[in-house]
C-alpha positions in Angstrom: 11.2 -5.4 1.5 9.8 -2.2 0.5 11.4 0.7 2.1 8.8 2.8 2.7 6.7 -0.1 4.5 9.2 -0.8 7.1 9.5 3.0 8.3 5.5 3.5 7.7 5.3 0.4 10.5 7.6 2.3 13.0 5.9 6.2 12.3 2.6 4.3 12.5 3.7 2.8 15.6 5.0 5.7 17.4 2.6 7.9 15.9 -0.2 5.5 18.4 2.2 5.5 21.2 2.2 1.7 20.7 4.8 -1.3 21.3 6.3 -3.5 18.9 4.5 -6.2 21.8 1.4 -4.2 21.7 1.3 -4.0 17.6 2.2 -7.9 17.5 -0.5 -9.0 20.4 -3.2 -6.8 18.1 -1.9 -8.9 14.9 -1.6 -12.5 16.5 2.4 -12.2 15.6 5.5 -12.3 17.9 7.2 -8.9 18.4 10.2 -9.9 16.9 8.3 -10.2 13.8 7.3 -6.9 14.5 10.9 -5.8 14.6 11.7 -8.1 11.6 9.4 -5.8 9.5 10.7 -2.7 11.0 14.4 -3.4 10.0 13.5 -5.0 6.9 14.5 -8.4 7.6 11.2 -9.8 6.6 7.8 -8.8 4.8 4.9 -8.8 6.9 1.9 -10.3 4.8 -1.0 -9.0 3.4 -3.3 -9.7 5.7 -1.4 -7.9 8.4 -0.4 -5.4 6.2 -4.8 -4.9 5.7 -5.4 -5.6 9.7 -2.3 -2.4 10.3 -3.5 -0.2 7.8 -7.3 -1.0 9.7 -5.6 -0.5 13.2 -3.8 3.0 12.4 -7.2 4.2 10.5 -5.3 4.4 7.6 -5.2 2.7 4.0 -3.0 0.1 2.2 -2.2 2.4 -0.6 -0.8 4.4 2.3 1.0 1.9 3.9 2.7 1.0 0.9 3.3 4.2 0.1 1.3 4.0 -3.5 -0.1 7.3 -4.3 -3.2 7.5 -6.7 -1.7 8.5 -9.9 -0.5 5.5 -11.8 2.2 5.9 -14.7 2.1 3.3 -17.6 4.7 3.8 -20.3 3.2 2.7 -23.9 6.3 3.9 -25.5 6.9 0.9 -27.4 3.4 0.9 -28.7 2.1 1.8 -32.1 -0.3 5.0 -32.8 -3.5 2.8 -33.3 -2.5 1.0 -30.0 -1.8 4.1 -28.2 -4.9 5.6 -29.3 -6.7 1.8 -28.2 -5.2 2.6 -24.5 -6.6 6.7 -24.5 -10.0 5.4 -25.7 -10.4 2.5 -22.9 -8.8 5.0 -19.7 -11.5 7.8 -21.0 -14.3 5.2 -21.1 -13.2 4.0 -17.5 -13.5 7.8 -16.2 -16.7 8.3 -18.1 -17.8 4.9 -16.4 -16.6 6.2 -12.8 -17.7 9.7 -13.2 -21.2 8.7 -13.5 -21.2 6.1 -11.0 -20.9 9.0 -8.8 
């Protein structure tokens, strides 16, 4: 299990002054489920992930850990295809900007 989710559940936790019981209750899990997650022994899914990232007002990308920018290496691509990849990510950003 990812790391960074397991110590995100605990901070997130202790950051709302809440139980592993409480946390479990407010997901429909047992607490030692909860503290499965915590230590890493299991991987709490996505649906829990979604309902802890609604109960500590946060997001998923935060619970995870997964910051915004986004790296794709197109090293073993060819000029034209490189050039295919730059053309489609500055038609997305043209796309979003104006949805805005």
């Amino acid at each position: 299990m990812n790391y960074n989710l397991c110590q995100q559940i605990v901070n997130k936790r202790f950051e709302f002054g809440m139980s592993q019981a409480e946390l479990a209750r407010r997901l429909d899990v047992s607490r030692s489920s909860v503290n499965a997650w915590e230590l890493g022994f299991a991987t709490p899914q996505l649906k829990h992930v979604i309902e802890m990232a609604r109960i500590f007002g946060t997001t998923v990308d935060s619970m995870l850990n997964i910051s915004e920018d986004v790296t794709i290496n197109i090293s073993e691509l060819n000029e034209e295809e490189r050039q295919v990849v730059f053309n489609l990510v500055d038609c997305l950003k043209k796309a979003h900007s104006e949805e805005k």
